[in-house]
C-alpha positions as CSV (number, residue, x, y, z in Angstrom):
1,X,-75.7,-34.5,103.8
2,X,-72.6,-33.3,101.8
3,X,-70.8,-36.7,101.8
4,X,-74.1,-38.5,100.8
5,X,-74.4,-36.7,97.9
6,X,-71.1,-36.7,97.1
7,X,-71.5,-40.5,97.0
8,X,-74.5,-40.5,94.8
9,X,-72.5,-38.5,91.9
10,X,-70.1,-40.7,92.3
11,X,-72.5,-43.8,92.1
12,X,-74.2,-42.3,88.9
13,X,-71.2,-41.7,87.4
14,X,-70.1,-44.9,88.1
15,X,-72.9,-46.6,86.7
16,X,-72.5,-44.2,83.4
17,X,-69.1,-45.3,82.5
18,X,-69.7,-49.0,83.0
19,X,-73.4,-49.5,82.2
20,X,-74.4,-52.7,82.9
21,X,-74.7,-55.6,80.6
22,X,-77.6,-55.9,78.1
23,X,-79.4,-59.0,77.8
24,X,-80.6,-61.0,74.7
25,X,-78.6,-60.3,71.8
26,X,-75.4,-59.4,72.1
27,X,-74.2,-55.4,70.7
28,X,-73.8,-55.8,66.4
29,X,-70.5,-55.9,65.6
30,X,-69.1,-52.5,62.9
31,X,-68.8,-54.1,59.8
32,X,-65.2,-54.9,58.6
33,X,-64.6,-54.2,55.1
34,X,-63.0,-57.4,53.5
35,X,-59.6,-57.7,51.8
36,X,-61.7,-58.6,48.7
37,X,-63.7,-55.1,48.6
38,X,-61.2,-52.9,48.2
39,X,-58.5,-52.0,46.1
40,X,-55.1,-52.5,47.7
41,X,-51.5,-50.2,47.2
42,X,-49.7,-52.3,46.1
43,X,-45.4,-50.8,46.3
44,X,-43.3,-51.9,43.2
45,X,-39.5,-51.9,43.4
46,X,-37.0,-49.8,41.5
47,X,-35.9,-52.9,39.9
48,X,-38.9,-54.2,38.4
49,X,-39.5,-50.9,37.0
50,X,-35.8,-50.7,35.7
51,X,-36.4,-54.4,34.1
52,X,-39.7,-53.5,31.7
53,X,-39.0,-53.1,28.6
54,X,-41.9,-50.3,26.8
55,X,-42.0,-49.0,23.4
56,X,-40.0,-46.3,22.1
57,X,-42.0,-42.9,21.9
58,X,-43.5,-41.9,18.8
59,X,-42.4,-38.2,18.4
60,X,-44.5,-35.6,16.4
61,X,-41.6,-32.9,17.4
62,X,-38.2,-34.9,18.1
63,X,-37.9,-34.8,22.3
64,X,-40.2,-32.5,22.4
65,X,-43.7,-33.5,21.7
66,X,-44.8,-37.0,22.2
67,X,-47.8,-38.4,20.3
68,X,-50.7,-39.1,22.5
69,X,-50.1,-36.5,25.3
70,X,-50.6,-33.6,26.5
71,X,-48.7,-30.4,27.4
72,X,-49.1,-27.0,29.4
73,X,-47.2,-24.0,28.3
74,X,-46.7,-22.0,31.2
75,X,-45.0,-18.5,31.2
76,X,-45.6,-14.9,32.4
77,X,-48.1,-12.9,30.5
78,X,-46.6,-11.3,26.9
79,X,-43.6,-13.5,27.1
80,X,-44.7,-15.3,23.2
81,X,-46.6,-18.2,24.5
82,X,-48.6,-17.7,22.0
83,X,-46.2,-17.1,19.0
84,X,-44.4,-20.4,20.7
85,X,-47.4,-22.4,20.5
86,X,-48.6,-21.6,16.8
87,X,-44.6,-21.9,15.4
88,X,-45.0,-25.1,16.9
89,X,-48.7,-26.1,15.1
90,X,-47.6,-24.6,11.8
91,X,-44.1,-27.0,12.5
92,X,-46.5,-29.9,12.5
93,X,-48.5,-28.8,9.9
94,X,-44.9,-28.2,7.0
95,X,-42.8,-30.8,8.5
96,X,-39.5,-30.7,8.2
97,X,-37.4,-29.2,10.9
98,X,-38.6,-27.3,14.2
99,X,-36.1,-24.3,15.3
100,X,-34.0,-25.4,12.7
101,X,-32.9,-28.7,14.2
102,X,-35.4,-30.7,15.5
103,X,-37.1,-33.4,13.5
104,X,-40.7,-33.3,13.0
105,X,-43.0,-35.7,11.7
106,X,-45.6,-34.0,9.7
107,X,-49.6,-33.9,10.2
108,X,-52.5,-31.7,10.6
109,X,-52.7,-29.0,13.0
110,X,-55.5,-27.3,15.0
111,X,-55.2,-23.9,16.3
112,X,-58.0,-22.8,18.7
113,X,-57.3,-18.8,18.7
114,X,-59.4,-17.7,22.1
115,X,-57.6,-14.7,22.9
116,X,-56.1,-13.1,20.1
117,X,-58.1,-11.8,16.9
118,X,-58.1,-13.1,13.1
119,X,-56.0,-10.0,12.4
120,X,-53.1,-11.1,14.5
121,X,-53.5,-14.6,13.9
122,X,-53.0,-13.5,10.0
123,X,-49.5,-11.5,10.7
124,X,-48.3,-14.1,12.6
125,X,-49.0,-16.9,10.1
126,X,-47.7,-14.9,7.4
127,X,-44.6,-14.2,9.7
128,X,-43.8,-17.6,10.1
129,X,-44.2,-19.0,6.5
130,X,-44.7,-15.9,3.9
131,X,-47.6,-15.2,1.9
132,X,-48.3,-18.3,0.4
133,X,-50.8,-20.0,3.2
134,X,-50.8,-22.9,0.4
135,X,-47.8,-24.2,2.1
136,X,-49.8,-24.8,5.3
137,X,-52.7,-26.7,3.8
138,X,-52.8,-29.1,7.1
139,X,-53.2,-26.3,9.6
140,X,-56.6,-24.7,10.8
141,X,-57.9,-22.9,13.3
142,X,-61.1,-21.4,15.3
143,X,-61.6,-18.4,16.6
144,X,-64.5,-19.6,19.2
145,X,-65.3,-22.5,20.6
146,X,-67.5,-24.1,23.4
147,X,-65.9,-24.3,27.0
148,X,-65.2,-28.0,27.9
149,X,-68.4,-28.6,30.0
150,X,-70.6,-27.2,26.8
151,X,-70.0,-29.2,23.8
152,X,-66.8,-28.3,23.3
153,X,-65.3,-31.6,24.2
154,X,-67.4,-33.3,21.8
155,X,-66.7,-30.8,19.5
156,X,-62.8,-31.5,19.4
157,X,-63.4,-35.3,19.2
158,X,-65.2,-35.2,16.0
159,X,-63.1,-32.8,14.5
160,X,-60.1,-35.1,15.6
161,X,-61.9,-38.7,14.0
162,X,-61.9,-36.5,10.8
163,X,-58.5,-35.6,10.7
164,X,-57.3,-39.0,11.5
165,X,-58.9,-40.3,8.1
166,X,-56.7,-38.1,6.1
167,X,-53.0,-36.4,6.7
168,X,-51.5,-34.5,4.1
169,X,-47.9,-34.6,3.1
170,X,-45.5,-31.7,1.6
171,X,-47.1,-32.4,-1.5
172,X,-50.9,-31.6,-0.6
173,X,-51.6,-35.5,-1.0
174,X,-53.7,-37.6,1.2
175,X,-51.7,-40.1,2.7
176,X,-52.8,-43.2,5.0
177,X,-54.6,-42.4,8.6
178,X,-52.1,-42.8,11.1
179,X,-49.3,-42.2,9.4
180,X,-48.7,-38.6,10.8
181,X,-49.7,-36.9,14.0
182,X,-52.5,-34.5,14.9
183,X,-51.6,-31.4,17.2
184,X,-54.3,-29.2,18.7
185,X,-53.8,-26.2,20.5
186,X,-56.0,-24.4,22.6
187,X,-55.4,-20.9,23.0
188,X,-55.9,-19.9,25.9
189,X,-56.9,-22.4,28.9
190,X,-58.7,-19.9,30.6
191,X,-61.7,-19.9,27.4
192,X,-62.6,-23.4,27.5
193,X,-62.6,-24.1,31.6
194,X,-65.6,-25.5,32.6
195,X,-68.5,-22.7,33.2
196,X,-69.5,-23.2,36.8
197,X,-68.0,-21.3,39.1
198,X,-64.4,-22.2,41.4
199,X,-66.7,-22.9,44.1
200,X,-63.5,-22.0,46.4
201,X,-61.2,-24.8,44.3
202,X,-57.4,-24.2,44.1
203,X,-55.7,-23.3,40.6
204,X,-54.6,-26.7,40.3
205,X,-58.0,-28.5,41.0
206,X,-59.4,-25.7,38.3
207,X,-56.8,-26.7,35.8
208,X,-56.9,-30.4,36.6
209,X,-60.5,-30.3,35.7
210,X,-60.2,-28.5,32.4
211,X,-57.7,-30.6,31.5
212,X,-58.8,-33.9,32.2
213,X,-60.6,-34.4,29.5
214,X,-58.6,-32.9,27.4
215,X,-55.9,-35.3,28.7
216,X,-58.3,-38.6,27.9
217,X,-59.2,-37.4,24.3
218,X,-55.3,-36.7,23.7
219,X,-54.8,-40.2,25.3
220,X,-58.1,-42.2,23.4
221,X,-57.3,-41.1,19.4
């Protein structure tokens, strides 16, 4: 009885593994996804990339700050970040030389303020160029502002389509859209990051969201 049954699993198991053939229509073949529906990687040599010959950057702060991108400035907290970033909007905003050496083009400035108060942002200001704010007629600021995912996207944009109609020069005049660059800061990251929660994301994934669009509206004007 023992060696019967032991042929009867095996026989089952037998005809599990190689079931037999179906009749009619043959089994449907997985669909193979064409060449054509897809977007291939495509490798590029050092060479070709060494032979192209692009533009020369456009410099708002000479090899520094490049127009049309956009930067991080990373540091450990109370380490001047933020005295680093608005000596670097008001630079924009005179013209002239930044650090005392560095050429830069001058434009309009936008300082979004999240984290410090009007107070400080008023010693600082006067720190960096006196008393007479008239000399910084191309810089302005915000002390509040919607986070990314709320308006404040938007927001930015039109405030940047107004201030590439107009840049003033030393002088206070208007001079020709385009002819000068427009630097916004946003002061801190942390204020404007989207609103929903990190839903377990990494730092980077969090930043790379804030930033992307950011990144694009740098990028688009």
């Amino acid at each position: 009885d023992s060696a019967t049954t032991d042929c009867r699993v095996t026989d089952d198991l037998t005809a599990l593994l190689n079931p037999p053939a179906r009749r009619g229509r043959p089994p449907k073949q997985p669909d193979v996804l064409q060449d054509t529906d897809r977007k291939r990687g495509v490798m590029k040599s050092a060479r070709s990339l060494l032979a192209k010959q692009f533009p020369e950057p456009e410099w708002a702060i000479e090899n520094l700050i490049r127009r049309g991108k956009s930067y991080l400035l990373i540091g450990p907290p109370k380490e001047g970040k933020s005295y680093l970033a608005l000596a670097l909007s008001v630079a924009i905003a005179l013209g002239g030389k930044a650090f005392g050496s560095l050429d830069v083009t001058q434009g309009i400035s936008g300082y979004l303020c999240l984290e410090d108060g009007e107070e400080e942002l008023q010693e600082r200001l006067r720190q960096l160029v006196g008393r007479d704010i008239d000399d910084v007629a191309g810089f302005s600021y915000a002390d509040d502002w919607p986070r990314v995912d709320e308006g404040g996207v938007d927001d930015l944009a039109e405030w940047l389509r107004k201030q590439l109609a107009k840049v003033v020069d030393q002088d206070g005049q208007d001079v020709p859209a385009g002819s000068g660059p427009v630097m916004l800061v946003v002061d801190i990251l942390q204020q404007i990051r989207p609103s929903t929660g990190n839903n377990g994301k990494s730092i980077y994934q969090l930043d790379y969201e804030a930033l992307a669009p950011l990144t694009k509206l740098a990028h688009d004007t």
